[in-house]
N, CA, C and O of each residue as an XYZ file, in Angstrom:
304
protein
N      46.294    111.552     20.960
C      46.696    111.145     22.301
C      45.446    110.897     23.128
O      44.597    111.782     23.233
N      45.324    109.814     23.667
C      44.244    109.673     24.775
C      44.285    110.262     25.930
O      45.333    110.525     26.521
N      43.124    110.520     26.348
C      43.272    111.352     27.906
C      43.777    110.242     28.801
O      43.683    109.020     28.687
N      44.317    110.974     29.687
C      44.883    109.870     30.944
C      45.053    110.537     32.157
O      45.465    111.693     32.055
N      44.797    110.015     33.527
C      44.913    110.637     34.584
C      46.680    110.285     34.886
O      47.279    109.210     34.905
N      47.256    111.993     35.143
C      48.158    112.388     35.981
C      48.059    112.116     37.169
O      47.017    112.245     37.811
N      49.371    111.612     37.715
C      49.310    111.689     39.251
C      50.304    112.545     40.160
O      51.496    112.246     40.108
N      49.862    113.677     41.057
C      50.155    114.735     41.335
C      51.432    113.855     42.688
O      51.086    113.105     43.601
N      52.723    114.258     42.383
C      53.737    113.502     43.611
C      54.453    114.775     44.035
O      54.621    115.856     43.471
N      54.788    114.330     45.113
C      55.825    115.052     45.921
C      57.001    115.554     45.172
O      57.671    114.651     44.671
N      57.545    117.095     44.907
C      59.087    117.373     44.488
C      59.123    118.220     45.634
O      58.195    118.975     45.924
N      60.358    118.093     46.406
C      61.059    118.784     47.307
C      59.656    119.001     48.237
O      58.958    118.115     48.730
N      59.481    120.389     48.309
C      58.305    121.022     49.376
C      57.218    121.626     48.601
O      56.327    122.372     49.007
N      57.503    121.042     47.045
C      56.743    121.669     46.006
C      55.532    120.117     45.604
O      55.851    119.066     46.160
N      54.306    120.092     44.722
C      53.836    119.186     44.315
C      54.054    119.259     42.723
O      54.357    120.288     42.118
N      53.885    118.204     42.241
C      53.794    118.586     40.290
C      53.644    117.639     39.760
O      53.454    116.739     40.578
N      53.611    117.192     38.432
C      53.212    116.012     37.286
C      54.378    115.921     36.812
O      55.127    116.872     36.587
N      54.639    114.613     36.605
C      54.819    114.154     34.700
C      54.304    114.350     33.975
O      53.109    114.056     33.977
N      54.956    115.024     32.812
C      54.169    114.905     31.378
C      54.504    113.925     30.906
O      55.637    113.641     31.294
N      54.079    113.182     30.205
C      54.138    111.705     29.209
C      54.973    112.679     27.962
O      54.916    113.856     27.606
N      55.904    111.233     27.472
C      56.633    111.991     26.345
C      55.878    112.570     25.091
O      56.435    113.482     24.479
N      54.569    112.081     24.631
C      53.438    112.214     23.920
C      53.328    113.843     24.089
O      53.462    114.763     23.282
N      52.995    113.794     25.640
C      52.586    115.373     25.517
C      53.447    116.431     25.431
O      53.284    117.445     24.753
N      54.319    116.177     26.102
C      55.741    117.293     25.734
C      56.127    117.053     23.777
O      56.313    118.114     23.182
N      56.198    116.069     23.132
C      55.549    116.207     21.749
C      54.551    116.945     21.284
O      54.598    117.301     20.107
N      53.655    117.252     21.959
C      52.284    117.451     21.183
C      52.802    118.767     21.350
O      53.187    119.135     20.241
N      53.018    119.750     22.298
C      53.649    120.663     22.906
C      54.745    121.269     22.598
O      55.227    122.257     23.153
N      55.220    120.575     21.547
C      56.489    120.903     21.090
C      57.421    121.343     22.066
O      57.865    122.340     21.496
N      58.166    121.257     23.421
C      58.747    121.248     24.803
C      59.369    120.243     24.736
O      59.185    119.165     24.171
N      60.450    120.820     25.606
C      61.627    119.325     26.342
C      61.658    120.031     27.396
O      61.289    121.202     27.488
N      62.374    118.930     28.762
C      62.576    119.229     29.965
C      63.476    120.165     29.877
O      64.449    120.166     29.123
N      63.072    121.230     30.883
C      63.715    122.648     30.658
C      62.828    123.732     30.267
O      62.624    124.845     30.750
N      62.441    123.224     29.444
C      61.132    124.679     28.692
C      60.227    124.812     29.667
O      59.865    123.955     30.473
N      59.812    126.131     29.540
C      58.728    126.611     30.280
C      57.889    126.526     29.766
O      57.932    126.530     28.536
N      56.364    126.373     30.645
C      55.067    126.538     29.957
C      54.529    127.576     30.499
O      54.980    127.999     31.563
N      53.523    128.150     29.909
C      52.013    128.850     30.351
C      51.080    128.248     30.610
O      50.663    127.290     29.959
N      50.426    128.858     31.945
C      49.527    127.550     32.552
C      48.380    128.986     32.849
O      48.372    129.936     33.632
N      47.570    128.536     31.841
C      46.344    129.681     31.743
C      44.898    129.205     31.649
O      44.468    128.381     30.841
N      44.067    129.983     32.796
C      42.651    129.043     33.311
C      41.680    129.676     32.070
O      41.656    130.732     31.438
N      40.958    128.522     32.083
C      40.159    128.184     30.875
C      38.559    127.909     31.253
O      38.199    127.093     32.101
N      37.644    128.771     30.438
C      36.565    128.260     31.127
C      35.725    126.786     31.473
O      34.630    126.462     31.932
N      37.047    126.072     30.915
C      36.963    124.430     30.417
C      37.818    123.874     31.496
O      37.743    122.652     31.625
N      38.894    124.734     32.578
C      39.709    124.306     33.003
C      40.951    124.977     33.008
O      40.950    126.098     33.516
N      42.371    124.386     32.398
C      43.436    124.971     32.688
C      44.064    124.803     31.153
O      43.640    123.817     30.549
N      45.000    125.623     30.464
C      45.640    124.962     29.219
C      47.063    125.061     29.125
O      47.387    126.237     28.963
N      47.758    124.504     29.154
C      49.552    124.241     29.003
C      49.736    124.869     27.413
O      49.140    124.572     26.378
N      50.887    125.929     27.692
C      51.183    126.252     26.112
C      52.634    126.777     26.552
O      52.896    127.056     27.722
N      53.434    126.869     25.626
C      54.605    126.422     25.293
C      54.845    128.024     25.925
O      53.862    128.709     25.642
N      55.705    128.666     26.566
C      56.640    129.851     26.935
C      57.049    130.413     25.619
O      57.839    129.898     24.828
N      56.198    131.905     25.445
C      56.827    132.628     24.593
C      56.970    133.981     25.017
O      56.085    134.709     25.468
N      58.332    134.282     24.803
C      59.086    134.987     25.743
C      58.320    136.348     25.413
O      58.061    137.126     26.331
N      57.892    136.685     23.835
C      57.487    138.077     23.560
C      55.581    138.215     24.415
O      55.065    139.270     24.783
N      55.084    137.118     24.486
C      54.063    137.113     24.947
C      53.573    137.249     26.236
O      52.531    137.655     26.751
N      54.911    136.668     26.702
C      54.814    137.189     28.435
C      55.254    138.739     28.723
O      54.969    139.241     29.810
N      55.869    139.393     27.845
C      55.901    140.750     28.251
C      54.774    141.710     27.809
O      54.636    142.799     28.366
N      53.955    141.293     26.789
C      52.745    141.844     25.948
C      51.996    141.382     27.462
O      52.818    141.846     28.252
N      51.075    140.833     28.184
C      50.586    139.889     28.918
C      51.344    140.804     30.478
O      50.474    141.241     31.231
N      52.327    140.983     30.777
C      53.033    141.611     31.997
C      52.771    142.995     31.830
O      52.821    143.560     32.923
N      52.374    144.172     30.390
C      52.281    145.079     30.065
C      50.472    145.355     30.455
O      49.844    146.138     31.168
N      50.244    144.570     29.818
C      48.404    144.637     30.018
C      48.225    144.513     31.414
O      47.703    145.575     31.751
N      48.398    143.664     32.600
C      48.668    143.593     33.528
C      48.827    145.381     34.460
O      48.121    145.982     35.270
N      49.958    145.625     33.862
C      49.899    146.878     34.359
C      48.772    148.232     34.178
O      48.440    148.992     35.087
N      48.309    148.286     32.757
C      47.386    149.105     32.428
C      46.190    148.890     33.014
O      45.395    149.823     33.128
N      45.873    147.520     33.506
C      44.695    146.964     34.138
C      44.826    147.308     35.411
O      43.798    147.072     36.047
N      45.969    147.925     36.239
C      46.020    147.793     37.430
C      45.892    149.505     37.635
O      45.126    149.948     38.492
N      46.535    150.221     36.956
C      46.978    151.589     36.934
C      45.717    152.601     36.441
O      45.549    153.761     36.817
N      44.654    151.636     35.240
C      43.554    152.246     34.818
C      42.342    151.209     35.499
O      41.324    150.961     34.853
N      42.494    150.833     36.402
C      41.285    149.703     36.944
C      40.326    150.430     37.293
O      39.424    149.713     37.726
N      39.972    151.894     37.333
C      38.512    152.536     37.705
C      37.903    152.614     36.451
O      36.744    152.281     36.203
N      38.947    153.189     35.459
C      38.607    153.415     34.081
C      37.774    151.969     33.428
O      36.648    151.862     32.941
N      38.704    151.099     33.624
C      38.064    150.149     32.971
C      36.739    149.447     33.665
O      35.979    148.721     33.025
N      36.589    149.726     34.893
C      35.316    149.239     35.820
C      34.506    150.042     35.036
O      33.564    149.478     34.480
N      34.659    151.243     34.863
C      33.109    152.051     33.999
C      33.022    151.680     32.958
O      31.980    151.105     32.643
N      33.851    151.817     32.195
C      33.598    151.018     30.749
C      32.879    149.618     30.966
O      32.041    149.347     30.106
N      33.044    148.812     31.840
C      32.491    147.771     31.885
C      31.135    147.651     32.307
O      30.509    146.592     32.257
N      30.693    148.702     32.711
C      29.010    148.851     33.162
C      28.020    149.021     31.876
O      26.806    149.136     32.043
């Protein structure tokens, strides 16, 4: 697939893209599916909603928040 510039339009009071049918292919997604939209030191990366991964990911989340002194020292 070639790169191509998106153009960011108006939905409701919200903004968002089209995906080209290419990329919802590449993506294995149809309208309806959710994605993961996770920043990259390259940018941003679209990956397909997996339901067990968002609770693994919502779990860490918490331990990071509940042990956040702990893990600040470890990190020195």
């Amino acid at each position: 697939m070639a790169i191509e510039a998106l153009t960011i339009r108006a939905i409701g009071n919200s903004s968002g893209v089209v995906l080209p049918k290419e990329l919802l292919e590449l993506l294995n997604v149809k309208r309806g599916d959710k994605l993961f939209v996770t920043r990259t030191p390259d940018g941003i990366a679209l990956k397909p909603y997996d339901e067990d991964f968002a609770e693994q990911m919502e779990l860490a989340r918490e331990i990071m928040r509940e042990d956040r002194n702990i893990l600040r020292e470890l990190a020195k």
